[in-house]
C-alpha positions in Angstrom: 0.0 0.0 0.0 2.6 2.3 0.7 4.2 2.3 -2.5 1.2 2.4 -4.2 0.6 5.3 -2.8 4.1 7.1 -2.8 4.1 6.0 -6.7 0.1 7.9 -6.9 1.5 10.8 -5.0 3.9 11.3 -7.3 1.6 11.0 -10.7 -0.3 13.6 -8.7 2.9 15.9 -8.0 3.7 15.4 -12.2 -0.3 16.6 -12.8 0.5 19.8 -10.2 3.9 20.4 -11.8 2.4 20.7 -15.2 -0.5 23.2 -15.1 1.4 26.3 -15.6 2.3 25.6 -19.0 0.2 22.8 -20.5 -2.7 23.4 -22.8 -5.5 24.5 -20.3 -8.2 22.9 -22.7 -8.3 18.7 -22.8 -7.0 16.9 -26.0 -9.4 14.4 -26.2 -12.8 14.9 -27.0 -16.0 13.4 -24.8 -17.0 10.6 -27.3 -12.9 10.0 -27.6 -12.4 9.1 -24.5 -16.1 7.6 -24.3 -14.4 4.8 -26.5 -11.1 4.6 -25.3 -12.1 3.6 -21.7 -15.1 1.5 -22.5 -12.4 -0.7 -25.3 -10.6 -1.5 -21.2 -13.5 -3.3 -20.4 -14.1 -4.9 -16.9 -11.1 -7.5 -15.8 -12.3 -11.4 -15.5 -10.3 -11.0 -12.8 -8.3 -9.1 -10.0 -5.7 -7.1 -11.6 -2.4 -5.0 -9.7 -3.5 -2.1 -8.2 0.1 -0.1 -9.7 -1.1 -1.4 -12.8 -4.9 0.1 -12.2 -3.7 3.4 -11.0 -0.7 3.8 -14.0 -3.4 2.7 -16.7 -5.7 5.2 -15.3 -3.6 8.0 -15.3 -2.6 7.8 -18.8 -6.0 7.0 -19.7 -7.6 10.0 -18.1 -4.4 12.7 -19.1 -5.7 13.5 -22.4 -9.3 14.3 -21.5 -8.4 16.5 -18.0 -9.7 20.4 -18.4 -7.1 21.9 -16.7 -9.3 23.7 -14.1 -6.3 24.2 -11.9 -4.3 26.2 -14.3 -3.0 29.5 -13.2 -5.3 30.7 -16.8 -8.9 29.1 -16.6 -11.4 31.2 -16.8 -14.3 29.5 -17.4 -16.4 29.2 -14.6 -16.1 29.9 -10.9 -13.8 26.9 -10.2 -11.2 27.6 -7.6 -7.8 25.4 -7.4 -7.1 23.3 -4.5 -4.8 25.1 -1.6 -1.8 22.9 -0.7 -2.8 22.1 2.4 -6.7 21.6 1.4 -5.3 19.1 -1.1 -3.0 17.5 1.3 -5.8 17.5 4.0 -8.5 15.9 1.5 -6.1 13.1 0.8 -6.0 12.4 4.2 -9.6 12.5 4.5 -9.6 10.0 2.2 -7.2 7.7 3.4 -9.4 7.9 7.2 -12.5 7.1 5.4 -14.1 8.5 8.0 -18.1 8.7 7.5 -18.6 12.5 9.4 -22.1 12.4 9.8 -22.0 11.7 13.7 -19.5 12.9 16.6 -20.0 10.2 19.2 -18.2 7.4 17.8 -15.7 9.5 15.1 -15.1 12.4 17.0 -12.2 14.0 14.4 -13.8 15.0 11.7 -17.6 16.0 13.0 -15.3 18.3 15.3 -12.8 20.1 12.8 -16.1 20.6 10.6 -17.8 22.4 14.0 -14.7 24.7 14.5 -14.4 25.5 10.7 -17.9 26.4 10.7 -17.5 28.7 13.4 -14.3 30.6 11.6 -16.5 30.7 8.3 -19.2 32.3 10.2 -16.5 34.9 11.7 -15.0 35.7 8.0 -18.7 36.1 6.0 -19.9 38.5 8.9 -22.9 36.2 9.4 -24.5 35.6 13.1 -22.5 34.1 15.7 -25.0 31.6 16.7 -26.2 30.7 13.4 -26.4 27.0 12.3 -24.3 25.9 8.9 -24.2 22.7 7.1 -21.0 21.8 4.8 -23.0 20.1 1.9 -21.2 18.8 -1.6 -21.9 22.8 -3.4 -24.0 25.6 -3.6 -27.0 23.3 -5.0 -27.0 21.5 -2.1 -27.1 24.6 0.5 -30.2 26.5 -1.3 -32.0 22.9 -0.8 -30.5 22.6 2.9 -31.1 26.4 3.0 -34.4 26.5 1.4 -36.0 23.4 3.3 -35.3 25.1 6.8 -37.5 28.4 4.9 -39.7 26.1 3.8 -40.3 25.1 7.2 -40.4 28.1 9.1 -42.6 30.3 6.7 -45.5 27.1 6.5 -45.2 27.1 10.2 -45.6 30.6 10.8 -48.8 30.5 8.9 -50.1 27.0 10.6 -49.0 24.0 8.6 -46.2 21.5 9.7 -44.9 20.5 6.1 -42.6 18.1 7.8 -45.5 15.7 8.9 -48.1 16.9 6.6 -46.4 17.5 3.4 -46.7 20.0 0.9 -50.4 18.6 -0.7 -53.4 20.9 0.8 -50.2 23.8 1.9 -51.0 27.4 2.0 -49.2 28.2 -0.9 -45.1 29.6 -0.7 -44.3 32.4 -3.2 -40.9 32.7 -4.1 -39.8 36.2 -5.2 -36.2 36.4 -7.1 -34.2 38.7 -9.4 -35.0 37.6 -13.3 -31.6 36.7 -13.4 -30.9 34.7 -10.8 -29.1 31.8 -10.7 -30.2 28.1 -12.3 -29.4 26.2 -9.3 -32.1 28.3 -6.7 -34.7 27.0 -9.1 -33.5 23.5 -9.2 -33.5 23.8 -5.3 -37.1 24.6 -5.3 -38.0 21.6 -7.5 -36.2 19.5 -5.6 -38.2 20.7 -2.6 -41.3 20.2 -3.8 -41.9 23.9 -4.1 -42.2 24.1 -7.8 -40.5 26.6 -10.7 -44.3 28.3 -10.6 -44.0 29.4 -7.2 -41.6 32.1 -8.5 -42.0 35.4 -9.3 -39.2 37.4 -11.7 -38.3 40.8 -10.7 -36.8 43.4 -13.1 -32.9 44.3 -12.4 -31.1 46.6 -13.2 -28.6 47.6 -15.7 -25.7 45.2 -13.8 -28.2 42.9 -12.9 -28.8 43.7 -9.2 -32.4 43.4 -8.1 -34.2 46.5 -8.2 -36.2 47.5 -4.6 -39.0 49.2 -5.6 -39.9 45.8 -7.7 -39.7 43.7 -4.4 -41.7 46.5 -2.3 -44.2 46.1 -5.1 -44.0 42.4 -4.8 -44.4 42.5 -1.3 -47.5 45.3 -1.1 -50.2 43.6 0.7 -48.6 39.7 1.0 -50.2 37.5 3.5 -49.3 33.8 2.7 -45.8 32.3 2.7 -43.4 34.4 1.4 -39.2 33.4 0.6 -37.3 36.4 -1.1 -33.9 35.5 -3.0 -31.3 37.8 -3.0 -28.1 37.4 -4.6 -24.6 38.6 -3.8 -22.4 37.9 -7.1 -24.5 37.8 -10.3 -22.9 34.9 -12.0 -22.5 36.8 -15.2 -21.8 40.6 -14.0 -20.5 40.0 -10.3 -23.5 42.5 -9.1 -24.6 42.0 -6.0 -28.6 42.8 -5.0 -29.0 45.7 -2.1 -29.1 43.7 0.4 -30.2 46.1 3.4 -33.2 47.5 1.2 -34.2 43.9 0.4 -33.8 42.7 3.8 -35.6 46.1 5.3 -39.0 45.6 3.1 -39.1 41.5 3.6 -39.0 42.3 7.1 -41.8 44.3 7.1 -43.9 41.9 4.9 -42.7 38.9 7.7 -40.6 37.7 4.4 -37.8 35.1 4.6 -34.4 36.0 2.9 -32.5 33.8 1.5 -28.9 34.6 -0.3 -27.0 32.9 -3.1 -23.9 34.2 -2.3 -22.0 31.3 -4.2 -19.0 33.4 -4.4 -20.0 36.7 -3.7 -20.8 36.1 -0.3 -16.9 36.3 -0.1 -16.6 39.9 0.0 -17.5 40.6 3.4 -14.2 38.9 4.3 -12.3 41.6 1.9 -9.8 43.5 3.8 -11.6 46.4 1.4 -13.9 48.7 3.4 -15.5 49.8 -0.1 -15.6 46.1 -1.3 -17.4 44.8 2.2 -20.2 47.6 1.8 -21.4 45.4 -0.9 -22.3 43.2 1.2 -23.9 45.6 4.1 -27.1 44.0 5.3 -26.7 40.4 4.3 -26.1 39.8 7.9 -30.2 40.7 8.3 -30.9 37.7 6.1 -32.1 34.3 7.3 -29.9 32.0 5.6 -27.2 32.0 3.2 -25.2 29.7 0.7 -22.0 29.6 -0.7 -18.8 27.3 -2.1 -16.0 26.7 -0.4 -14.2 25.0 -3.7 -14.9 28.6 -5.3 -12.9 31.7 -3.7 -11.6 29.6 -0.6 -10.1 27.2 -3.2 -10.3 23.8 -1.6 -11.0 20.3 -3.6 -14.5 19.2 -4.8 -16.8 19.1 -3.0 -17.9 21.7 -1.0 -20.7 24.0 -0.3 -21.6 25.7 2.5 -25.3 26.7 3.6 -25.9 28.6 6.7 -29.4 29.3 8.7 -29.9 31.8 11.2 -33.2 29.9 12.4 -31.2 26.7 13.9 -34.6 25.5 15.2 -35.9 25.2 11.8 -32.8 24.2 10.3 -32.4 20.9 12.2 -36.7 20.6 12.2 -36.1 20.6 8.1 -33.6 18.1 8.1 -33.2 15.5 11.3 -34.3 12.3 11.5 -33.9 9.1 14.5 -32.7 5.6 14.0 -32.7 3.2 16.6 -29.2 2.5 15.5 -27.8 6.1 15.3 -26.2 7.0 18.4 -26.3 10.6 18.8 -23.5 12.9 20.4 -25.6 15.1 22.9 -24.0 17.1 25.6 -21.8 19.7 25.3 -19.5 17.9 22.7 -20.1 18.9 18.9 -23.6 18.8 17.4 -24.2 15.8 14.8 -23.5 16.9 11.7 -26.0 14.3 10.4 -29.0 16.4 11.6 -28.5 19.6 9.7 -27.3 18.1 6.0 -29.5 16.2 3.6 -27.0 13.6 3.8 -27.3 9.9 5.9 -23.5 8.9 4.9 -21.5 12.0 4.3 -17.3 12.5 3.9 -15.2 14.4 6.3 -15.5 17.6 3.8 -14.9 19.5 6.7 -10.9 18.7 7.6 -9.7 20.3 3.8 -11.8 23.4 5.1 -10.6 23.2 8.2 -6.7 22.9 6.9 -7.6 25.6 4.3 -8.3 28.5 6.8 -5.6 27.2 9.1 -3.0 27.7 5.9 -4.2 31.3 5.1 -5.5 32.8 8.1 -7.9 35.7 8.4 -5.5 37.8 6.4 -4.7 34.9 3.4 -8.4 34.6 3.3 -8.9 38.3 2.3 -5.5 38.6 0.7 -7.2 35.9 -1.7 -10.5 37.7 -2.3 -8.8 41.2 -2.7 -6.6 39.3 -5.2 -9.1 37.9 -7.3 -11.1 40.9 -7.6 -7.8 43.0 -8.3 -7.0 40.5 -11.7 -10.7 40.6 -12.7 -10.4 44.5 -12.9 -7.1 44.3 -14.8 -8.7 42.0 -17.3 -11.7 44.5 -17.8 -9.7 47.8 -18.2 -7.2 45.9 -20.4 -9.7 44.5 -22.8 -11.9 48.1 -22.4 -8.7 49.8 -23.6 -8.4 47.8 -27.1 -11.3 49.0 -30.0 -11.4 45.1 -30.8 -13.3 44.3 -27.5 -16.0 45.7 -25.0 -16.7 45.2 -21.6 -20.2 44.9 -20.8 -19.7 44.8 -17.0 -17.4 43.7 -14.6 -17.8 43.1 -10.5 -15.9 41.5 -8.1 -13.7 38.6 -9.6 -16.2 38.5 -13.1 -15.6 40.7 -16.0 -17.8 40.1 -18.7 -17.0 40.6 -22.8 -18.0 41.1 -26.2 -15.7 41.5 -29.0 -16.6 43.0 -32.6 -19.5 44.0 -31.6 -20.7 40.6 -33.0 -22.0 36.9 -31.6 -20.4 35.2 -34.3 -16.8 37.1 -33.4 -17.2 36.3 -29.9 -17.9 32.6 -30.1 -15.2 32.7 -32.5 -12.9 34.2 -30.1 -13.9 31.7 -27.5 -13.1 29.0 -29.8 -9.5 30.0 -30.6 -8.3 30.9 -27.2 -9.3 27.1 -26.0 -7.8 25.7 -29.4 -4.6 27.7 -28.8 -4.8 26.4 -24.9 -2.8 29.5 -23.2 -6.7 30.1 -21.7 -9.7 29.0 -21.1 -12.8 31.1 -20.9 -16.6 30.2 -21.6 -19.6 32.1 -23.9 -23.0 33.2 -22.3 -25.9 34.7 -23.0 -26.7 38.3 -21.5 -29.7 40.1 -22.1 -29.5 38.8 -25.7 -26.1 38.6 -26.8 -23.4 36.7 -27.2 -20.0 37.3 -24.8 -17.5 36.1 -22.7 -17.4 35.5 -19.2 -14.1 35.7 -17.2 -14.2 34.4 -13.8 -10.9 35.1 -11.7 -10.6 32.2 -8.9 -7.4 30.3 -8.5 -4.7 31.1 -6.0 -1.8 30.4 -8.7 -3.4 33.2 -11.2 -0.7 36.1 -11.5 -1.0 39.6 -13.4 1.6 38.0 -15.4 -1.3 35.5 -16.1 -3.8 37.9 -17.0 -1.7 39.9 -19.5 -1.0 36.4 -21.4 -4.5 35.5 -21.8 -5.4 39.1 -22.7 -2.9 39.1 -25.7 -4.0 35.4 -27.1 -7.7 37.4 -26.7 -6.6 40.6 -28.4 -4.7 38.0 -31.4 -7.8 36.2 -31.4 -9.9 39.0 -31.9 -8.1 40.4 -34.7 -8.2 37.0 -36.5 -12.2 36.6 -35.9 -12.7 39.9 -37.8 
């Protein structure tokens, strides 16, 4: 075993060692490697694990999208700290299932005091509840089941033993261009896409007020505002303290996708917390740790300032479970949707400890910082124009043109030196740029701005 795993530490160190320079984009396409692994086929019998691991490795090199590269772009995938990585090995190799602290007390009690610090660096309530869940999905659903809870309560219906058939009715009220994932949370809830309402934004995408006061004028049922720090496409985030303040007044639950935008308040940047002034108001919150705290798949964070109806939402007995109790750590089990869970809390846990309070907002300062040189780089060339840029997303158009911007898109991944992805805003074709891994350099950013500018020029 222990070579084996010496000789797997080093494939991984050679993977690592490569990602400054090799192509960002994978070599091999989907169906390629579709065929290639399914021509293996499955062993009549036991084969060398060396052998297993070696095979696998070549087998897999020409299909990995480099997401760890100092230069990808694409989406809001942060790279995996040192000590996160070196800390989610070793959560591997414990196997440790972190779902109760009674009889595994390790990892149910680095996930408790991690918790707590994350709590400390988002500016969110001391005494708040939180669940470490696989991403962002998860949390709105952990997030949005405790709201779910609380707001049929408050108006006389115990979803929990009655269901959702015969409920008063939950309205969910949301920016228009909110993110994918809070509606997949509400199917998965039971809730329903038709429970939500779209309100207008503004020109960066933030949620306008006066459409939510509107909203709100004369509610009476359930009601579950979503806010949003960190438009996925523009970086905006939604006035928090205006939404919060008119919710209140209608008896409104808030909950924020702050998947990485919640980050700010952590900023050592007065100006850049004040985005986030009044999130602390809300009643729950979600965000990725694998995004601006950069540790390994998976991890999501969802936080509920209602603890009552946080572990109401989501606990459960088995004669079989033994509980913790006490005054030791609380059970992880009873505030996650999960029965078996890993111990996704130690890589957190190893990830603050590396970077400290000041690492932490070294890192988001950072990111923001490289996203900004990207915009005013790209806004200074005629060939390109930025159609908005906050925190660590800028977001592009060049030529003026769809075509010339997909085009552009496609020629920085063939070239490799980047990798950025195409969405659609408000009608058009453009590029988003999302700033996120610890290794990413201004030395970095002017690169993939020249093979942009190059590529531009050739599109046209």
């Amino acid at each position: 075993m222990r070579d084996l795993l010496h000789a797997t530490a080093d494939h991984a160190a050679d993977w690592l060692q490569s990602l400054g320079e090799r192509a960002v984009r994978p070599d091999r396409t989907a169906p390629e490697q579709l065929a290639l692994v399914r021509a293996r086929g499955l062993p009549d019998g036991p084969q060398d694990p060396r052998a297993v691991i070696d095979e696998l490795v070549a087998d897999a090199d020409g299909a990995l999208l480099a997401t760890g590269s100092p230069r990808f772009f694409g989406w809001v995938f942060g790279a995996a700290l040192p000590a996160s990585l070196a800390a989610d090995w070793l959560a591997s190799a414990w196997d440790q299932n972190a779902g109760l602290a009674a009889p595994a007390p390790a990892a149910p009690v680095f996930e408790e005091v991690a918790g707590g610090w994350l709590l400390d660096l988002l500016r969110l309530p001391a005494d708040a509840s939180f669940a470490l869940v696989t991403g962002c999905q998860m949390a709105h659903v952990t997030a949005l089941a405790a709201a779910r809870h609380r707001v049929l309560a408050d108006h006389g219906w115990d979803v929990g033993r009655d269901g959702l058939a015969g409920s008063p009715p939950v309205r969910v009220l949301a920016g228009e261009e909110r993110h994918a994932t809070l509606d997949r949370a509400l199917h998965l809830l039971g809730i329903g896409g038709r429970a939500v309402e779209p309100l207008s934004t503004d020109d960066a995408g933030a949620l306008r007020p006066d459409a939510l006061a509107s909203a709100l004028t004369g509610a009476r049922g359930p009601v579950i505002v979503c806010a949003q720090a960190g438009n996925v496409n523009t970086g905006a985030v939604d006035p928090l303290a205006a939404i919060c303040d008119a919710a209140a007044e209608a008896g409104a639950w808030v909950h924020v996708d702050g998947a990485f935008g919640l980050w700010a308040a952590a900023s050592a940047d007065p100006e850049r917390r004040a985005l986030l002034a009044g999130a602390e108001r809300a009643q729950s919150w979600a965000t990725d740790a694998h995004k601006i705290l950069n540790v390994p798949y998976d991890s999501g964070l969802a936080v509920v300032a209602d603890r009552e109806a946080h572990r109401a939402a989501l606990a459960f007995d088995a004669g079989y479970v033994v509980g913790g109790g006490g005054d030791g750590p609380r059970d992880p089990i009873d505030y996650t949707p999960e029965f078996s869970r890993r111990a996704r809390g130690i890589p957190v846990y190893a990830a603050l400890r590396e970077l400290g309070r000041s690492g932490v907002a070294e890192l988001v300062d950072r990111f923001c910082s490289l996203a900004a040189r990207f915009a005013a780089a790209l806004d200074a060339d005629p060939t390109a124009e930025v159609l908005a840029h906050g925190l660590n997303q800028t977001l592009v158009r060049f030529g003026g043109d769809d075509a010339v911007t997909d085009a552009v898109i496609d020629a920085v991944r063939r070239d490799g030196t980047a990798y950025m992805t195409a969405t659609t805003w408000r009608g058009m074709r453009a590029m988003r740029i999302s700033v996120c891994s610890w290794r990413t350099t201004a030395a970095d950013v002017d690169r993939s701005v020249a093979a942009l500018l190059g590529a531009a020029r050739a599109a046209r």
